[in-house]
C-alpha positions as CSV (number, residue, x, y, z in Angstrom):
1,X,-2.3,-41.0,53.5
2,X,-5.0,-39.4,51.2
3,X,-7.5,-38.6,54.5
4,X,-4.3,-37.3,56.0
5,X,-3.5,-35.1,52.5
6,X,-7.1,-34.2,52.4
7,X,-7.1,-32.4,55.9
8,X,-4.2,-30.6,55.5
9,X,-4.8,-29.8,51.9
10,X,-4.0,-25.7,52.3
11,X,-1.3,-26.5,53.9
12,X,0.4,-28.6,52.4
13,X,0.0,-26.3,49.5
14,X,1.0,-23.0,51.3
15,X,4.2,-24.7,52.3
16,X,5.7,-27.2,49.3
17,X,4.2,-23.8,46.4
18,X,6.8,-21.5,47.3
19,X,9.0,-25.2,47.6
20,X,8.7,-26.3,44.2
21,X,8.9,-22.6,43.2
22,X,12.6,-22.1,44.5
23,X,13.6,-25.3,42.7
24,X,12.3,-24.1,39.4
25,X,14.1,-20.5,40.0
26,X,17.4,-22.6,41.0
27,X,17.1,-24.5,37.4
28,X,16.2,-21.0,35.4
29,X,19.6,-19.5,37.6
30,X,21.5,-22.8,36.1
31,X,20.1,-22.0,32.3
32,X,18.7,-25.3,32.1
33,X,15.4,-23.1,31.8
34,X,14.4,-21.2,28.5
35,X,14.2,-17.0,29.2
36,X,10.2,-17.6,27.8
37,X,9.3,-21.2,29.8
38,X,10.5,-19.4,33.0
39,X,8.5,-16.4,32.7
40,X,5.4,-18.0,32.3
41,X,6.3,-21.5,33.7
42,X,6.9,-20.5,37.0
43,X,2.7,-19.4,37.2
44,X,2.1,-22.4,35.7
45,X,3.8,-24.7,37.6
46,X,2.3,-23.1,40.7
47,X,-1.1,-24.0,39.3
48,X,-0.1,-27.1,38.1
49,X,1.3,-28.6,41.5
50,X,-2.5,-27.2,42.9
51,X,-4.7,-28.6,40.4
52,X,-2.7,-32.4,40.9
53,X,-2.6,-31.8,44.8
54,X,-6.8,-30.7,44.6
55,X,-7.5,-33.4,41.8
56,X,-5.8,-35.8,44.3
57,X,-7.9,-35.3,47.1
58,X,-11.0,-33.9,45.9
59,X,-11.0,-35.1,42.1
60,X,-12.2,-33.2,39.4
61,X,-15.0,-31.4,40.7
62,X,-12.8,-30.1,43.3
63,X,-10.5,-28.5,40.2
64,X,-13.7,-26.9,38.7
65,X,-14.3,-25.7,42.1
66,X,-10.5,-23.7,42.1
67,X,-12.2,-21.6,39.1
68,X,-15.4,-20.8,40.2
69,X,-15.1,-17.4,42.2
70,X,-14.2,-16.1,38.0
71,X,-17.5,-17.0,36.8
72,X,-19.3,-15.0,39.6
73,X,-19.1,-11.5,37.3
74,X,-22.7,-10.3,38.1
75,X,-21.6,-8.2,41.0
76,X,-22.6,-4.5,41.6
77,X,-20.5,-1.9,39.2
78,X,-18.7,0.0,42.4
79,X,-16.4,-3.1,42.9
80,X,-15.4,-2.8,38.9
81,X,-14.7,0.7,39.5
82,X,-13.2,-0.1,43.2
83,X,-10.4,-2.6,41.2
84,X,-9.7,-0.2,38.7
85,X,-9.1,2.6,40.4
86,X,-8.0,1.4,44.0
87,X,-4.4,0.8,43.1
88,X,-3.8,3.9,41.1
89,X,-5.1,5.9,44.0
90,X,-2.4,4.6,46.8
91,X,0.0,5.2,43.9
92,X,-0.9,8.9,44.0
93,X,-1.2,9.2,47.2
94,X,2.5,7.9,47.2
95,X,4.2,9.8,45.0
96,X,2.0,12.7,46.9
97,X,4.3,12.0,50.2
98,X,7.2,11.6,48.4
99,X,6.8,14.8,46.6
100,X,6.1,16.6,50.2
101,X,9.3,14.9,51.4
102,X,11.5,15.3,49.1
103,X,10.5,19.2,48.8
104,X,8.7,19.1,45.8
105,X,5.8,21.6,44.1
106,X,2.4,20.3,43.8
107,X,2.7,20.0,39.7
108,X,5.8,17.7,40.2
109,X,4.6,15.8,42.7
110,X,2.4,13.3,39.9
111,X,4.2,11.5,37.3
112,X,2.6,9.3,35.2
113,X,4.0,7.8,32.1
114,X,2.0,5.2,30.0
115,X,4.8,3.1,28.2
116,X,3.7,-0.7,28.7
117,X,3.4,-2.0,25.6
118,X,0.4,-3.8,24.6
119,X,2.2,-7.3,24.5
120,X,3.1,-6.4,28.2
121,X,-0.5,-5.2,29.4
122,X,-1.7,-8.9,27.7
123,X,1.1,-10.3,30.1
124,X,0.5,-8.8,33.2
125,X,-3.1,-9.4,32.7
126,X,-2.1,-13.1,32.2
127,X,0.1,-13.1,35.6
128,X,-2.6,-11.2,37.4
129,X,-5.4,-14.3,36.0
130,X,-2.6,-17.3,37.5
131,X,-2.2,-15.2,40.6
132,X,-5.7,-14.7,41.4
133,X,-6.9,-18.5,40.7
134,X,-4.0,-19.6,43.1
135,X,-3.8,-17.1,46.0
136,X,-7.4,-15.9,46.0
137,X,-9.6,-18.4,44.3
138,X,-8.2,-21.2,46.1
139,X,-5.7,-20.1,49.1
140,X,-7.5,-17.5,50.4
141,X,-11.1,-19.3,50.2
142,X,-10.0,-22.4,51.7
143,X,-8.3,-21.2,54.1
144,X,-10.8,-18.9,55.5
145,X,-12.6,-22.6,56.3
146,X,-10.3,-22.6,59.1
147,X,-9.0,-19.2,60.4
148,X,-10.7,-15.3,60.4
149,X,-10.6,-13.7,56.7
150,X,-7.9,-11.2,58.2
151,X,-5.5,-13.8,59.7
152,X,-6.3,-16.4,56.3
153,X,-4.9,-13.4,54.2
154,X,-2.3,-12.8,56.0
155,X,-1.1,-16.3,56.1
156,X,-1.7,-16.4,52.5
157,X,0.7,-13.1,52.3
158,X,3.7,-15.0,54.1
159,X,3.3,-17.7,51.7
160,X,3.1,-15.4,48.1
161,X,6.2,-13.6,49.7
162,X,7.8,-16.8,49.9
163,X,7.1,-17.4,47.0
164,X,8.1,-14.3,45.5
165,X,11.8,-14.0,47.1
166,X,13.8,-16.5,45.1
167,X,12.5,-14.8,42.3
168,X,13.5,-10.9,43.3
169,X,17.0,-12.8,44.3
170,X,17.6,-14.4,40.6
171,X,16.1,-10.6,39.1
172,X,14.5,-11.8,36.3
173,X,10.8,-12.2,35.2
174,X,10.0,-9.8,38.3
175,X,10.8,-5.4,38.6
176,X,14.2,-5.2,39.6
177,X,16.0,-4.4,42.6
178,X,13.0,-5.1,45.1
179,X,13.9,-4.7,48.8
180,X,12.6,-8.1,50.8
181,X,11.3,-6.3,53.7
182,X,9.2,-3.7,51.7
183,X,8.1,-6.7,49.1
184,X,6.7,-8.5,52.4
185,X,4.6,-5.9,53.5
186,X,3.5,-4.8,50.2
187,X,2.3,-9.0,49.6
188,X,0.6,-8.5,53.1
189,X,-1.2,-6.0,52.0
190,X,-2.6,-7.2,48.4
191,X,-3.0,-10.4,50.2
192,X,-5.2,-8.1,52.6
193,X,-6.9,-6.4,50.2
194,X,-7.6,-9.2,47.7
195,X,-9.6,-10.6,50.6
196,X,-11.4,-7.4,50.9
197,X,-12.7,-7.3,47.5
198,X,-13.3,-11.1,47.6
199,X,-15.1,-11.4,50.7
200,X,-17.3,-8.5,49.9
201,X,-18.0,-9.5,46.5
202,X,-17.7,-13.6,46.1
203,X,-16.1,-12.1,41.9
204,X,-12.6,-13.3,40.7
205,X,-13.2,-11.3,38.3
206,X,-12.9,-8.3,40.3
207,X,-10.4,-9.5,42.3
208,X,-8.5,-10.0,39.0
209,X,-9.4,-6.5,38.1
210,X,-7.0,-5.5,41.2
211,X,-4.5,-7.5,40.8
212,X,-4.2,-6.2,37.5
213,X,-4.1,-2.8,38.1
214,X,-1.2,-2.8,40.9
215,X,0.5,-4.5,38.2
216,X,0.1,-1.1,35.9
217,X,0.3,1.3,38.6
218,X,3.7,-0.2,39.4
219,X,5.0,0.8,36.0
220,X,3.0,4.1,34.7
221,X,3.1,5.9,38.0
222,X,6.9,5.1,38.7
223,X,6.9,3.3,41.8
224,X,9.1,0.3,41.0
225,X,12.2,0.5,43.2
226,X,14.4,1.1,39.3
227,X,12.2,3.8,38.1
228,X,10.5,5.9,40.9
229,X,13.9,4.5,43.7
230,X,13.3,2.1,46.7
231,X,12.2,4.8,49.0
232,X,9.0,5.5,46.8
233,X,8.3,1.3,46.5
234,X,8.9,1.0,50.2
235,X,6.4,3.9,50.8
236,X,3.7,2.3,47.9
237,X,3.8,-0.4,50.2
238,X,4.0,1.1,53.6
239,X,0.7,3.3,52.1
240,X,-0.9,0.1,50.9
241,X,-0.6,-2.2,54.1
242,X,-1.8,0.4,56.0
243,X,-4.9,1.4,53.8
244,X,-5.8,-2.3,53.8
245,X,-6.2,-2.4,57.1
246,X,-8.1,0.7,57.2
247,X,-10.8,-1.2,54.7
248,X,-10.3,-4.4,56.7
249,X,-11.6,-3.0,59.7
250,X,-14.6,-0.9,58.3
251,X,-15.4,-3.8,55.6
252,X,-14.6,-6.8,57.7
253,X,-15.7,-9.6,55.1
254,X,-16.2,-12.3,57.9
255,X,-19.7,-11.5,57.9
256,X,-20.1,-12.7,54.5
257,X,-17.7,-15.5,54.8
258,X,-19.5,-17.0,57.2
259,X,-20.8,-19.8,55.1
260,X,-16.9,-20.7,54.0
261,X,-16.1,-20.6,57.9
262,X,-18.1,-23.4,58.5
263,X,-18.6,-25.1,55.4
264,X,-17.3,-28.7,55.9
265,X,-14.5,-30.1,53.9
C-alpha cells in the first residue's frame, strides 16, 4: 500500500485536497466551524493533509523538501520587480479595455484605491505563503517529474479551481460573487504563470511575491466581480490567461526543469 501511495503521491493529493476541502466548507456552511478557524483552517488543513500524506511516504526529509523552493531567495532582482509589478500591470491593462468599452476618457479609465487595511495586507500575505508551499512548492514541482511544465500547471489549475469552488459557493473567506467559469480560467492562468516565475527562477519567494500581489491588485484596482462588476473580473482573467501563455511560450521553463523531469522519485 505505501509503494502504491508513494507512486501516486501527486495524485492522490491533487484529487482527495480539493476532497477534504469541500467537507470542511460543508461543516463551516453547518456552523459547526468558528468564522476565524475557517478562514485560516481551510489553508491549513490543505497543508496539513500534504505534510501527513508526504511524511507518509517520504518521511521527514520529504516535509523539509515541501519548503525548500522559499529558502532559494538569492535570485536576480528582475524577478522581485517581475512579482511586484506583474499583476498590477494586467490589472491596468484591464481596466484599460474596460474603459475603451464601456466609452470611457483616458483619465477615468484607472482607478486605484488603497484601502486594505494592514491586518488584511498581513492576511493575504499569509494566504499567498499556504498557497504557494502547496500549489507551487510542492504540486507544481512534483508534478513536473512526470508531465511538461505547461501541462503540470495546468493540471495543478484544475485542481486549485476545484478547490476553490465550494468555497465561492458558501461566499465567505473568498471576494464575493465570483463567476465559476471566469474563476477557472483566471486559476489556469496563475497556475500558468506561477510556473513561469518558478521554473525560471527555482525562488518561492518570488513566486510568493506574485501570488501576493494578485491578491492586492484584486482589491486596490477594483477588479473583484463586487467592486469593479463581473465583466471587469471575467476580463482580468481573460487578460491574464492569455498573457501567460504569451510568457509560457517565449519563457518556456522546461529547459530549466529538466533536472525535476527526470529526477527519480
Amino acid at each position: 500500500m505505501k509503494e502504491f501511495i508513494r507512486k501516486y503521491e501527486i495524485w492522490i493529493f491533487l484529487v482527495f485536497g480539493p476532497f477534504f476541502n469541500a467537507f470542511f466548507v460543508l461543516a463551516r456552511s453547518q456552523k459547526l466551524i468558528h468564522p476565524f478557524v475557517y478562514n485560516h483552517g481551510r489553508f491549513c488543513v490543505l497543508l496539513l493533509f500534504l505534510i501527513i500524506l508526504v511524511n507518509y511516504t517520504r518521511g521527514i526529509e520529504g516535509v523539509k523538501n515541501i519548503f525548500k523552493p522559499m529558502l532559494n531567495w538569492r535570485v536576480h532582482i528582475k524577478w522581485y520587480i517581475f512579482g511586484l509589478l506583474f499583476a498590477f500591470s494586467i490589472g491596468i491593462i484591464t481596466q484599460m479595455i474596460r474603459g475603451f468599452i464601456d466609452g470611457k476618457e483616458l483619465t477615468e479609465m484607472i482607478t486605484i484605491r488603497f484601502n486594505i487595511p494592514f491586518r488584511g495586507v498581513i492576511v493575504l500575505l499569509l494566504w499567498a505563503f499556504l498557497g504557494e508551499v502547496v500549489w507551487v512548492s510542492y504540486c507544481i514541482r512534483e508534478l513536473s517529474k512526470h508531465v511538461k511544465p505547461f501541462y503540470a500547471s495546468q493540471i495543478v489549475g484544475v485542481s486549485w479551481t476545484l478547490w476553490f469552488i465550494p468555497i465561492v459557493i458558501l461566499g465567505e473567506g473568498v471576494l464575493p460573487g465570483i463567476p465559476i467559469i471566469p474563476l477557472a480560467i483566471f486559476m489556469l492562468g496563475i497556475a500558468g504563470m506561477c510556473m513561469v516565475v518558478y521554473g525560471n527562477s527555482r525562488s518561492g519567494v518570488c513566486v510568493l511575491l506574485l501570488q501576493f500581489m494578485v491578491n492586492i491588485s484584486l482589491n486596490i484596482l477594483l477588479l473583484s466581480p463586487t467592486r469593479g462588476g463581473i465583466p471587469t473580473f471575467t476580463t482580468y482573467a481573460i487578460v491574464y490567461f492569455i498573457v501567460m501563455l504569451i510568457f509560457m511560450y517565449f519563457m518556456n521553463p522546461i529547459r530549466k526543469m529538466r533536472p525535476a523531469l527526470t529526477q527519480k522519485h
